[in-house]
Residue, then its C-alpha position, 0 to 999 in steps of 0.5 A: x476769094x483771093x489768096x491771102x499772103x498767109x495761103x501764098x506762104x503755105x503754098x510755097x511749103x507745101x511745094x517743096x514737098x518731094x511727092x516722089x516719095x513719103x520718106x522725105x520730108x522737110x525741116x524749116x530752121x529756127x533761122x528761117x524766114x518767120x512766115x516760114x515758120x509762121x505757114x509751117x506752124x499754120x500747116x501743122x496746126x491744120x494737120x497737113x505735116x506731121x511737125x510744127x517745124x516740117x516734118x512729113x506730109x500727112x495724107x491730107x498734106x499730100x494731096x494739097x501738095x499735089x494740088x499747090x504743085x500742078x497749080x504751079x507747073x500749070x501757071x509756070x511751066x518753065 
């Protein structure tokens, strides 16, 4: 099955995530890009942040972070 952009724009959430550390989290602005805000809002609603607008990861969401992360490194390495 092949990423749908919505799974793309959580993806690019889920990597801005510091995995150094469960005292960071993020904010995504009101100003924001709307599929931003709309992946934010879609992570939260499945329970991998702790806010509709960022927050911090919750166990879940740090273990697909993790994963979208070294998908990422491996595609990317750079």
């Amino acid at each position: 099955m092949p990423y749908t952009q919505d799974i793309v724009d959580e993806i690019n959430i889920l990597v801005r995530y510091n995995l150094s550390t469960t005292q960071e989290g993020i904010k995504v602005h009101k100003n924001a890009a709307p599929e931003s805000i709309a992946a934010t809002k879609r992570l939260f609603n499945k329970g991998l942040v702790t806010q509709e607008d960022g927050g911090y990861l919750t166990n879940l969401g740090h273990e697909a972070a993790e994963q979208a992360q070294t998908v990422l490194n491996l595609l990317d390495p750079a």
